[in-house]
C-alpha positions as CSV (number, residue, x, y, z in Angstrom):
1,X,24.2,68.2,37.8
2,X,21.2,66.9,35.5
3,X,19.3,68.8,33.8
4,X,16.1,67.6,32.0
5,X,15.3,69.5,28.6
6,X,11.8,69.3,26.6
7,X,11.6,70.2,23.2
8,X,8.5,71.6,21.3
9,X,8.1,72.5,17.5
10,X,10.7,72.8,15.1
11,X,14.0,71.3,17.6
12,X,11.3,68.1,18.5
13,X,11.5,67.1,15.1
14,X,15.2,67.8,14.4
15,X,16.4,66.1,17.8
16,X,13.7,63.6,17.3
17,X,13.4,63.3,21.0
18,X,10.8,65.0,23.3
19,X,13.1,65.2,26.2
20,X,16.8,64.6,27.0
21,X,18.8,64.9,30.5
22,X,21.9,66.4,30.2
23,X,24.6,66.2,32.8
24,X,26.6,69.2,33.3
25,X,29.2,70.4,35.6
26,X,28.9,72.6,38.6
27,X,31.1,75.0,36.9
28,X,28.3,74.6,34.1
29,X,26.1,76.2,35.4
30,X,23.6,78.6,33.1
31,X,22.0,78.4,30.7
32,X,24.1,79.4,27.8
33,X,26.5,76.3,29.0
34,X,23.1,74.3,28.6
35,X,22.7,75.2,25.3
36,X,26.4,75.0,24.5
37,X,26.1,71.6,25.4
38,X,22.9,70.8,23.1
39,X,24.6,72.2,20.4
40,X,27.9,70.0,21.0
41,X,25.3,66.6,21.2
42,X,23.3,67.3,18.6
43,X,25.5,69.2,16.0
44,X,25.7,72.4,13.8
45,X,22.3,71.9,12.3
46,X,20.7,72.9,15.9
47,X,23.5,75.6,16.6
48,X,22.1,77.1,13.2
49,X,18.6,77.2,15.0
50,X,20.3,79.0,18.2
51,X,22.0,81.5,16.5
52,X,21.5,84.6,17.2
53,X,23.8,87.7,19.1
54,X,25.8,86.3,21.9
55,X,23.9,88.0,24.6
56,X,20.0,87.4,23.9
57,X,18.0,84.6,23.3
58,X,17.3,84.3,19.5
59,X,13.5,85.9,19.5
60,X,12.2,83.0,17.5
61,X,12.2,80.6,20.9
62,X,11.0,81.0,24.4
63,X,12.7,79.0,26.9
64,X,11.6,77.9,30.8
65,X,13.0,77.1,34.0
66,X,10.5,75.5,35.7
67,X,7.5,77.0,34.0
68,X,9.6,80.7,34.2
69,X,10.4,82.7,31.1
70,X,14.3,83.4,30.9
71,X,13.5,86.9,29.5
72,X,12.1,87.0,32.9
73,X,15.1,86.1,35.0
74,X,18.5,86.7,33.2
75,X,18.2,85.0,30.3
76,X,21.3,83.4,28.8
77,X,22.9,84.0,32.3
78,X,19.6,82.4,34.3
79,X,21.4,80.4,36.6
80,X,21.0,76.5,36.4
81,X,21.1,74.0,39.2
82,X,20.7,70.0,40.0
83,X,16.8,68.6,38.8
84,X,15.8,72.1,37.1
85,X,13.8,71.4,33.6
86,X,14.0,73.6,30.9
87,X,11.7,73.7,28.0
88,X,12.5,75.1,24.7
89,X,9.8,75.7,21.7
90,X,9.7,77.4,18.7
91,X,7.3,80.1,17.9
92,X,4.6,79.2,15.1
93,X,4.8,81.9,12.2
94,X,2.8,81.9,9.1
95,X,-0.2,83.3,7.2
């Protein structure tokens, strides 16, 4: 299945891409194998930006499927499936 993934803020400027399709496999199928595989493209300088406990989304991003909050469906465990895009920005912080 491909899934198209657009990046905002901080991840935008260390993939140096605005959007990349990923191909995954049907037994690939939510979101933490999504991120499992940007991490395995783009190397441990992103996992460093992912990491957080194993069973939440690290607080300092919000991610979409199609326009949806994943806080609002099951987060790392929101299913995935064929043409879905997900977007993934970084909070702004500062003073």
């Amino acid at each position: 299945m491909r899934i198209k993934v657009r990046y905002m803020g901080v991840l935008r400027d260390k993939i140096g891409k605005k959007e990349v399709e990923y191909v995954l496999s049907e037994d690939q199928s939510k979101l933490s194998d999504l991120i499992k595989k940007i991490i395995d493209t783009h190397g441990e300088g992103i996992k460093r930006l992912f990491e957080s406990d194993k069973s939440n989304i690290d607080p300092s991003f919000i991610i979409t499927i199609n326009g949806v909050a994943v806080n609002r469906l099951r987060g790392l465990n929101s299913p995935l499936k064929d043409g879905d895009t997900v977007s993934i920005m970084s909070l702004i912080s500062g003073g």
